[in-house]
PDB file of N, CA, C and O in Angstrom:
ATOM      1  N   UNK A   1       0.842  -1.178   0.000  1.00  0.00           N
ATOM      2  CA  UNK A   1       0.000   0.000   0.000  1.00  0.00           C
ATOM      3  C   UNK A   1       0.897   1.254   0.000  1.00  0.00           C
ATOM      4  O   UNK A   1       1.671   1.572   0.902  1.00  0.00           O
ATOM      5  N   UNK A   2       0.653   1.973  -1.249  1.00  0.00           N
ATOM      6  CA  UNK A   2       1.640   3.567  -0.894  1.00  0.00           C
ATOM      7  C   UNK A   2       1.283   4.554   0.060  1.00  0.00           C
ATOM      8  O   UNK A   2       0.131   4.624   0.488  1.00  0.00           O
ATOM      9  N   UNK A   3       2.000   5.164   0.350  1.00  0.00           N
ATOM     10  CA  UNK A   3       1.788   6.470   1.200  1.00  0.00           C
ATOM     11  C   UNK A   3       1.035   6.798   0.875  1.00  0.00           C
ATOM     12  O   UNK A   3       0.767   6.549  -0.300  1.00  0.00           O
ATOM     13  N   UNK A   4      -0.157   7.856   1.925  1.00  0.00           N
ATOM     14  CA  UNK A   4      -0.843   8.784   1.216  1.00  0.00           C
ATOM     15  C   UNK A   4      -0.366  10.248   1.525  1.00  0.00           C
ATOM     16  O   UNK A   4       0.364  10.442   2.497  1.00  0.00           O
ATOM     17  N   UNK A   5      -0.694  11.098   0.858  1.00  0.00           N
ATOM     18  CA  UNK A   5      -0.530  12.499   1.088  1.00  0.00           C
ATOM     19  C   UNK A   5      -1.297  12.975   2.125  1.00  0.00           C
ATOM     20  O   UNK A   5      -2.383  12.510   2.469  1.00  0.00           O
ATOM     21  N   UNK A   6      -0.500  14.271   2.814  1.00  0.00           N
ATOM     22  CA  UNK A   6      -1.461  14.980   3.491  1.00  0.00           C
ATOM     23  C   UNK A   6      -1.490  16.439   2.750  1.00  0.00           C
ATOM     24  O   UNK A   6      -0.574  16.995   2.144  1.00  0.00           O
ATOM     25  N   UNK A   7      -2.562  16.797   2.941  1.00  0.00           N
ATOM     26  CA  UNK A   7      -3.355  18.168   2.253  1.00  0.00           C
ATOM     27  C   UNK A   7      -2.782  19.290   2.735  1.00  0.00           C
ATOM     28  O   UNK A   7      -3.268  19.508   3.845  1.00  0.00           O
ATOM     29  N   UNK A   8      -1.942  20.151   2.425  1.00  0.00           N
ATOM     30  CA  UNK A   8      -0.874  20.563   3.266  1.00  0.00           C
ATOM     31  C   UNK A   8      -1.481  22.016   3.543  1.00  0.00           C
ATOM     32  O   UNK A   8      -1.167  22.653   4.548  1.00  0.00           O
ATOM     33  N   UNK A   9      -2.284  22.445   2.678  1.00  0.00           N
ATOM     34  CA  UNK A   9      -3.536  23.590   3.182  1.00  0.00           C
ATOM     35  C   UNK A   9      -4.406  23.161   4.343  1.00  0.00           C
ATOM     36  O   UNK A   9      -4.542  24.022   5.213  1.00  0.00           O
ATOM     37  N   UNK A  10      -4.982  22.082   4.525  1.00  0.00           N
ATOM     38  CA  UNK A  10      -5.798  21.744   5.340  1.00  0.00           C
ATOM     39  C   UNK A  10      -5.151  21.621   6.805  1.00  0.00           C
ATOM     40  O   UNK A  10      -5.545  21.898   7.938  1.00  0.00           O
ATOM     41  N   UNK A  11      -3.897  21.040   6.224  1.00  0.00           N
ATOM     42  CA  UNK A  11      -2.996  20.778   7.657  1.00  0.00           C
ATOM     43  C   UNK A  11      -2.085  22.273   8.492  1.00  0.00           C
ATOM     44  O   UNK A  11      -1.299  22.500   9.412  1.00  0.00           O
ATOM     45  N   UNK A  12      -2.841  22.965   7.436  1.00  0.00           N
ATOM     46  CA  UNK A  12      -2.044  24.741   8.746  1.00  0.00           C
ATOM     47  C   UNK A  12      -3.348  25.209   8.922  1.00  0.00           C
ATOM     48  O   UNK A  12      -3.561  26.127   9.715  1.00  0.00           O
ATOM     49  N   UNK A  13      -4.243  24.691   8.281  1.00  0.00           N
ATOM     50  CA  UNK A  13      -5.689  25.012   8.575  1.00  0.00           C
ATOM     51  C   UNK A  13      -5.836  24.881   9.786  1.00  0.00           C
ATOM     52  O   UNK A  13      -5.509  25.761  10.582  1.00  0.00           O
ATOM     53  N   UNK A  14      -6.589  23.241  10.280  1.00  0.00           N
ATOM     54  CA  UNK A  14      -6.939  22.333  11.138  1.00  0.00           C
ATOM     55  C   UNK A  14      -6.313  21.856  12.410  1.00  0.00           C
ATOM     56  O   UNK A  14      -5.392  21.076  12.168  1.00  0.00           O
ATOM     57  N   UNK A  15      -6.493  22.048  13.580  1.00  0.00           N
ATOM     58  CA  UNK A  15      -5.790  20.865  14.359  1.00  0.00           C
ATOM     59  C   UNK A  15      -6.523  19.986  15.099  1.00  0.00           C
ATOM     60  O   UNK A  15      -7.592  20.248  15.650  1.00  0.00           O
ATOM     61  N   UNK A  16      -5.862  18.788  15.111  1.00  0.00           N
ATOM     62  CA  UNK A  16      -6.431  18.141  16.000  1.00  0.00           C
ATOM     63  C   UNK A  16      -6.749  17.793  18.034  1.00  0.00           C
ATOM     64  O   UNK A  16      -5.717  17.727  18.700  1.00  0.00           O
ATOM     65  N   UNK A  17      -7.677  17.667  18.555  1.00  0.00           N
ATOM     66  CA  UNK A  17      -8.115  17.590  19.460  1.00  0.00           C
ATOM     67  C   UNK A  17      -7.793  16.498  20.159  1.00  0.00           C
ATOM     68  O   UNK A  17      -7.977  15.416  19.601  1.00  0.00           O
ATOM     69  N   UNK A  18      -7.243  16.517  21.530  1.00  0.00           N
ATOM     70  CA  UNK A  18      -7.005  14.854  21.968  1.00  0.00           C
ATOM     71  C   UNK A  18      -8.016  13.692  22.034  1.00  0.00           C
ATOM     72  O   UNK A  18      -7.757  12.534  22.362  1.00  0.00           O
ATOM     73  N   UNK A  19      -9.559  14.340  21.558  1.00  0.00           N
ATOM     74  CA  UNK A  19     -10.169  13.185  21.327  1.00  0.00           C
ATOM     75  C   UNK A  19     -10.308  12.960  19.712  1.00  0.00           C
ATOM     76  O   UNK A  19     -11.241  12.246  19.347  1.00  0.00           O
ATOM     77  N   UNK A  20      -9.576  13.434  18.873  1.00  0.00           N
ATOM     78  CA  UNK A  20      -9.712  13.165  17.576  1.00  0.00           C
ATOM     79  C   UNK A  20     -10.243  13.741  17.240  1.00  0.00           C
ATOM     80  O   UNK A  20     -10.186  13.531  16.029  1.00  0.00           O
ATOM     81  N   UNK A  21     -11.459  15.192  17.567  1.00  0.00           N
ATOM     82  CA  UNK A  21     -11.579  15.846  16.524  1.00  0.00           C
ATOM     83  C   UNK A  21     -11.213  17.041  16.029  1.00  0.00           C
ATOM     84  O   UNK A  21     -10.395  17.512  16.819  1.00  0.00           O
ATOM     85  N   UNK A  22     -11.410  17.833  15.059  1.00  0.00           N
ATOM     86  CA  UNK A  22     -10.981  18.791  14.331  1.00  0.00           C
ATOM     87  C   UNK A  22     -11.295  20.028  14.689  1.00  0.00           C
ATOM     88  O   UNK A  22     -12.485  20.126  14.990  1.00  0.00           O
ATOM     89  N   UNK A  23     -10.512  21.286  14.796  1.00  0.00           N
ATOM     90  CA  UNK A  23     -10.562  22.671  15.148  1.00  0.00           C
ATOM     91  C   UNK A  23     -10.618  23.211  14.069  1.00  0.00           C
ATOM     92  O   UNK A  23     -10.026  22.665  13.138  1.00  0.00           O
ATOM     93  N   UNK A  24     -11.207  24.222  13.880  1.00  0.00           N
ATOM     94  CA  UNK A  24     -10.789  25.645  13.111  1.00  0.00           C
ATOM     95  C   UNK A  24     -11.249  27.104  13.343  1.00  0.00           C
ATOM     96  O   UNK A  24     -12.171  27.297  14.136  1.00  0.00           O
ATOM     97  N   UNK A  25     -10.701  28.082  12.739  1.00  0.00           N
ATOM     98  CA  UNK A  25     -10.471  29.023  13.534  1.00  0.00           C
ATOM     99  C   UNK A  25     -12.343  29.728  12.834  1.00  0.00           C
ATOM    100  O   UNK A  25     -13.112  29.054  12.148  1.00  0.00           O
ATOM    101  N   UNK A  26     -12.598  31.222  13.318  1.00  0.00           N
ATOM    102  CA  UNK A  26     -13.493  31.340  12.735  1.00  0.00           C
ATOM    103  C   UNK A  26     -13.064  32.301  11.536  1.00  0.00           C
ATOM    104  O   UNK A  26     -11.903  32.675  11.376  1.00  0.00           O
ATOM    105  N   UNK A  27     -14.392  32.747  10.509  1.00  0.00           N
ATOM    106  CA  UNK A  27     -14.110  33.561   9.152  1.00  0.00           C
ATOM    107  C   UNK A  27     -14.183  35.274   9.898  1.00  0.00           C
ATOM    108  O   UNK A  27     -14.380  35.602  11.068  1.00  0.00           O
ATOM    109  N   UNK A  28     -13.983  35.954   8.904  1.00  0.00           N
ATOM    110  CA  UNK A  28     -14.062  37.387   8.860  1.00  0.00           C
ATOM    111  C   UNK A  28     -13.451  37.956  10.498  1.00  0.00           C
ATOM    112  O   UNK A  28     -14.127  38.268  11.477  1.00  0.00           O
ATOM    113  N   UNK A  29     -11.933  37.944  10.343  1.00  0.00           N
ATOM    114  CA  UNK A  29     -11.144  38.524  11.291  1.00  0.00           C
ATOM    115  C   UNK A  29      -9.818  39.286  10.658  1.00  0.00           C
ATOM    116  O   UNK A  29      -8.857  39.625  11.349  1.00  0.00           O
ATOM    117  N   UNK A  30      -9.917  39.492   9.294  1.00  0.00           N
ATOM    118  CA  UNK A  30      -8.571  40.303   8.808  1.00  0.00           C
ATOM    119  C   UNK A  30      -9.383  42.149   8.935  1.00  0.00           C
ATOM    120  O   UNK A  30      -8.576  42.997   8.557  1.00  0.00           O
ATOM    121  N   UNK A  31     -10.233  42.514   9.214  1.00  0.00           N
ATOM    122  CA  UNK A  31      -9.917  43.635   9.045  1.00  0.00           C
ATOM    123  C   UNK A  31     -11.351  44.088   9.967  1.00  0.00           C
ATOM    124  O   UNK A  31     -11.950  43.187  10.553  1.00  0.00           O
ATOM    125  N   UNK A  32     -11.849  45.493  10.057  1.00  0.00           N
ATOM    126  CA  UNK A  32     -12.611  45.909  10.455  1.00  0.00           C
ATOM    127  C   UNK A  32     -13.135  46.063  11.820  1.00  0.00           C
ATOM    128  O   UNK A  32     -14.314  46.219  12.140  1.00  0.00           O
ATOM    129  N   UNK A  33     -12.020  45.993  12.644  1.00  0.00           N
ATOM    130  CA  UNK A  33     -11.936  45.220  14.301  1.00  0.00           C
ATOM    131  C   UNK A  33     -12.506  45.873  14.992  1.00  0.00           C
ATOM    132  O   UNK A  33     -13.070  45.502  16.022  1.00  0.00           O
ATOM    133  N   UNK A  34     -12.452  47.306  14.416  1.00  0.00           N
ATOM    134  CA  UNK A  34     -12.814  48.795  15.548  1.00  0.00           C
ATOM    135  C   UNK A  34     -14.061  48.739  15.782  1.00  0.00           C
ATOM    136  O   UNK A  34     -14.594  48.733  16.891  1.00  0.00           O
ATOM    137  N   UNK A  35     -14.581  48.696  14.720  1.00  0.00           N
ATOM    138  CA  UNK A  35     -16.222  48.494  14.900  1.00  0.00           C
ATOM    139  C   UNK A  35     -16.710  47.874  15.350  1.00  0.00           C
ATOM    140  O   UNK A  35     -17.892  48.171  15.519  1.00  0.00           O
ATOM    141  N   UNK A  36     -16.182  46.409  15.958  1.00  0.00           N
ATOM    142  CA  UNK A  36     -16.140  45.602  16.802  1.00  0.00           C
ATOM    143  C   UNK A  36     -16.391  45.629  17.949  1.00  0.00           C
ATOM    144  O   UNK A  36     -15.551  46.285  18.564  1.00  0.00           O
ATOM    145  N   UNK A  37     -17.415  45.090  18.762  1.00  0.00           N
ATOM    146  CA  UNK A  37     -17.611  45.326  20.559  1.00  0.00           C
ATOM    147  C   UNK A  37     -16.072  44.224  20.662  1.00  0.00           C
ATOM    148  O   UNK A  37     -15.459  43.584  19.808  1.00  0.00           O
ATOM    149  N   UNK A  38     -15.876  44.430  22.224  1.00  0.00           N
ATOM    150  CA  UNK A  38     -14.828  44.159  22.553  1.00  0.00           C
ATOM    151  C   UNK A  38     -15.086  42.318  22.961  1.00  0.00           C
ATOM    152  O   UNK A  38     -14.278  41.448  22.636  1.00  0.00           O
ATOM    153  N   UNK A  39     -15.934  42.149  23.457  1.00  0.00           N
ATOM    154  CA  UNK A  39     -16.744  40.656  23.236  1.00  0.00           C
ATOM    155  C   UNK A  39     -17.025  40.073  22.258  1.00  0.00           C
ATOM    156  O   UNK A  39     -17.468  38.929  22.358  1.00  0.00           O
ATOM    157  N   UNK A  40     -16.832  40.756  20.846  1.00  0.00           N
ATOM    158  CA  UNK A  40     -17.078  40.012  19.622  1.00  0.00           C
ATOM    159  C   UNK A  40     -15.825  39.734  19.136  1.00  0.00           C
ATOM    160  O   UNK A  40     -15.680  38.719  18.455  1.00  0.00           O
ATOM    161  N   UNK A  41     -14.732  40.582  19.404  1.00  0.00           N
ATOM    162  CA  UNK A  41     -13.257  40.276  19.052  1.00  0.00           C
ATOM    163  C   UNK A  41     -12.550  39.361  20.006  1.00  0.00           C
ATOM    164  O   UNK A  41     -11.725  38.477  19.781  1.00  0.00           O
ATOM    165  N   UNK A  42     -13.066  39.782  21.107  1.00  0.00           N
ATOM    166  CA  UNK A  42     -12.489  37.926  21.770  1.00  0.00           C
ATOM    167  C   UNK A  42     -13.389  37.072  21.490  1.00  0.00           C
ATOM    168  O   UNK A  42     -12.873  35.974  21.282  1.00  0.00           O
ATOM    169  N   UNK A  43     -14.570  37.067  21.380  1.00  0.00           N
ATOM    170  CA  UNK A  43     -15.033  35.414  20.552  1.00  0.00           C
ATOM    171  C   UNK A  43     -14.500  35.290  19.387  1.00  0.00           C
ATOM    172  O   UNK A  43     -13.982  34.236  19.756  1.00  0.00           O
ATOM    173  N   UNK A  44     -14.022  35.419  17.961  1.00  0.00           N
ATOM    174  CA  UNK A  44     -13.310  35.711  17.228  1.00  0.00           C
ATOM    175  C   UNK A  44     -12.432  34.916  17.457  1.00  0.00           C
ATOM    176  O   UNK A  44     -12.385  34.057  16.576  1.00  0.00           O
ATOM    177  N   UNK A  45     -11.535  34.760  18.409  1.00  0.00           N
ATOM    178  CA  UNK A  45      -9.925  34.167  18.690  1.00  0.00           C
ATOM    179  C   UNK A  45     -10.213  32.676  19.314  1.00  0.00           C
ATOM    180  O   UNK A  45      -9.310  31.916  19.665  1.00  0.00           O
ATOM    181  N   UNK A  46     -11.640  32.372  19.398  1.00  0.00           N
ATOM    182  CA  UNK A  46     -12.138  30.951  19.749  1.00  0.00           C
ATOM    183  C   UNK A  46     -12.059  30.093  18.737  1.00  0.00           C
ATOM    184  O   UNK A  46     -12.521  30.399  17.638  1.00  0.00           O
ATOM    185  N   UNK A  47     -11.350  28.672  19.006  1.00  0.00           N
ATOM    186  CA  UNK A  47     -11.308  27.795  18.358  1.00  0.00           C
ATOM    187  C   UNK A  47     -12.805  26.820  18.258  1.00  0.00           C
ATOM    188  O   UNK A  47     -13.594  26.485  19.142  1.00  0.00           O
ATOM    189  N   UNK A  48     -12.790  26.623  17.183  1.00  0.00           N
ATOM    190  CA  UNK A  48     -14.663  26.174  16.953  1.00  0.00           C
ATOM    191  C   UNK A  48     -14.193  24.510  16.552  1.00  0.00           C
ATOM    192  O   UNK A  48     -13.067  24.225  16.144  1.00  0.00           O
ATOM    193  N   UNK A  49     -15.173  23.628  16.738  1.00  0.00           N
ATOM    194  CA  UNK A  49     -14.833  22.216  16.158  1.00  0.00           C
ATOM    195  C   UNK A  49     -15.369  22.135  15.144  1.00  0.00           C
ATOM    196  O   UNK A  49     -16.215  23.028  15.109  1.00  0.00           O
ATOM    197  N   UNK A  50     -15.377  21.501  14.159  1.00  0.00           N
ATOM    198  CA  UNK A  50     -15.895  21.110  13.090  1.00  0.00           C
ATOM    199  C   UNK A  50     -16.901  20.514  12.931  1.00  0.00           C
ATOM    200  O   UNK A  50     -17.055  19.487  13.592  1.00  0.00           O
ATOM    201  N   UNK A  51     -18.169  21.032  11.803  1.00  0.00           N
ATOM    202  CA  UNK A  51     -19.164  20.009  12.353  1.00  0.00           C
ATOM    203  C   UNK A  51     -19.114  17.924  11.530  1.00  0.00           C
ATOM    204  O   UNK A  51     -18.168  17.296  11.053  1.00  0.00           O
ATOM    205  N   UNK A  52     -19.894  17.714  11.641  1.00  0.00           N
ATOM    206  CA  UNK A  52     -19.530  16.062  11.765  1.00  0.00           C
ATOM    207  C   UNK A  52     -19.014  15.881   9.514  1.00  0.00           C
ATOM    208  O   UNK A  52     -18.017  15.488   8.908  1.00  0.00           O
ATOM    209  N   UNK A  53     -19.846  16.219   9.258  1.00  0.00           N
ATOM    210  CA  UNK A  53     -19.566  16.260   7.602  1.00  0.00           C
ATOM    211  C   UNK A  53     -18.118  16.684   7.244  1.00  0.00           C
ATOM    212  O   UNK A  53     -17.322  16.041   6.559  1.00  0.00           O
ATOM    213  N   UNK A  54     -17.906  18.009   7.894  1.00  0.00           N
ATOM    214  CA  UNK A  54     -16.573  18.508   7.461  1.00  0.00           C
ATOM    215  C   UNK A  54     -15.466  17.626   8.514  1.00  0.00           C
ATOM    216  O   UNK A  54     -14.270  17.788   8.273  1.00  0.00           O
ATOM    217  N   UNK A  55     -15.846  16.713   9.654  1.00  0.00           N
ATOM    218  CA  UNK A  55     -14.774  15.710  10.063  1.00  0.00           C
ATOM    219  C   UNK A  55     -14.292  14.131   9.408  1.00  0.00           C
ATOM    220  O   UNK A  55     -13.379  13.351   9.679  1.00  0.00           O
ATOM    221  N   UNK A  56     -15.366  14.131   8.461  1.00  0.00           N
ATOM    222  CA  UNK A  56     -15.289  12.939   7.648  1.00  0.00           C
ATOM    223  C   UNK A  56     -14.428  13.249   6.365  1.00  0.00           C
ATOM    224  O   UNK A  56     -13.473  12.551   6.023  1.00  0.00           O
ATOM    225  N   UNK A  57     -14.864  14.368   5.690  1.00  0.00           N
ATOM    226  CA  UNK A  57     -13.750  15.076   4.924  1.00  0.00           C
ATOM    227  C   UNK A  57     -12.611  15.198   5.533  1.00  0.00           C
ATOM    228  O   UNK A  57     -11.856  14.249   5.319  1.00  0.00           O
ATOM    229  N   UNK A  58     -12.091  16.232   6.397  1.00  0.00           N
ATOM    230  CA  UNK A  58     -10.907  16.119   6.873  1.00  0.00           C
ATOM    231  C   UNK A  58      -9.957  14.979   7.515  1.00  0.00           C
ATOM    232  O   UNK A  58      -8.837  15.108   8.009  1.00  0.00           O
ATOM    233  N   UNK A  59     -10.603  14.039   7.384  1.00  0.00           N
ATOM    234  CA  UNK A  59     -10.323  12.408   7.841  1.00  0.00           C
ATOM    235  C   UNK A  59      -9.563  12.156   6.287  1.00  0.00           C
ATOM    236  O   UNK A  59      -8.495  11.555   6.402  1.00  0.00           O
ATOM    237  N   UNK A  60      -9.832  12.414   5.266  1.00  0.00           N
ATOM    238  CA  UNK A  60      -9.373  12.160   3.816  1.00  0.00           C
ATOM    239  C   UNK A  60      -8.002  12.808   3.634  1.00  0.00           C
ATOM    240  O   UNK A  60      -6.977  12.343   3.136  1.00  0.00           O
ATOM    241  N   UNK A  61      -8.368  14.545   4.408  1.00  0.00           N
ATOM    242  CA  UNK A  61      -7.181  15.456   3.957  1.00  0.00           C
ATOM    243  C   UNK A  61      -6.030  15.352   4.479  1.00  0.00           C
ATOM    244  O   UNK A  61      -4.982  15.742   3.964  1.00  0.00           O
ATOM    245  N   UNK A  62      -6.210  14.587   5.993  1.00  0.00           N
ATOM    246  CA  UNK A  62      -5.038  14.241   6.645  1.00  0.00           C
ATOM    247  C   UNK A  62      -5.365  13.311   7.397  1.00  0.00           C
ATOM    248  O   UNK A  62      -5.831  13.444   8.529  1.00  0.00           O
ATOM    249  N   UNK A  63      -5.094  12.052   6.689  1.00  0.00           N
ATOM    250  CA  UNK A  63      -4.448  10.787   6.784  1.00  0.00           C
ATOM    251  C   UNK A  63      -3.951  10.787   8.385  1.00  0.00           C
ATOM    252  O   UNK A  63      -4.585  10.334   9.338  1.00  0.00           O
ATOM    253  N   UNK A  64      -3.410  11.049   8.393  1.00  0.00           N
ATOM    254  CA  UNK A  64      -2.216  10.625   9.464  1.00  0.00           C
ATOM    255  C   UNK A  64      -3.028  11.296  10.971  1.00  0.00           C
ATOM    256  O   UNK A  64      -3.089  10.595  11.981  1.00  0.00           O
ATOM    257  N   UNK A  65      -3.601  12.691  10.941  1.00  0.00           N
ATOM    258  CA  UNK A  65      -3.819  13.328  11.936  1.00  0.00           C
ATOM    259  C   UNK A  65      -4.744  12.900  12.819  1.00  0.00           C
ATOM    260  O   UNK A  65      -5.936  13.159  12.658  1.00  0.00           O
ATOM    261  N   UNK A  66      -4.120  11.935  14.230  1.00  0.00           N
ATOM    262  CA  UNK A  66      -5.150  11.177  14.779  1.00  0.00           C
ATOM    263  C   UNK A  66      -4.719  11.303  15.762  1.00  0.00           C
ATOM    264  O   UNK A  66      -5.261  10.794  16.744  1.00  0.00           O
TER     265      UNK A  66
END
């Protein structure tokens, strides 16, 4: 059986959790911060899990990450 690849976008994406599942960060945080309550920019910096569809995918993208 050959190696498989890992998805090397997915893998600076994603990390994994000590029970196996998947993190990622949330969208829309490059710009516009000011306008921001100060409670919406620290939720922002919370790591979110993945929901169950996108952990079966990422099970494909990285092989190895268990």
């Amino acid at each position: 059986m050959p190696k498989l690849k890992t998805h090397r976008g997915a893998a600076r994406r994603f990390k994994v959790t000590g029970s196996g599942r998947f993190t990622r960060r949330k969208g829309n945080i490059s710009h516009n911060k000011t306008r921001m309550s100060k409670q919406a920019r620290r939720q922002i910096d919370e790591m979110l899990v993945v929901s169950k569809p996108g952990q079966r995918l990422l099970r494909r993208l990285l092989p190895y990450a268990r």
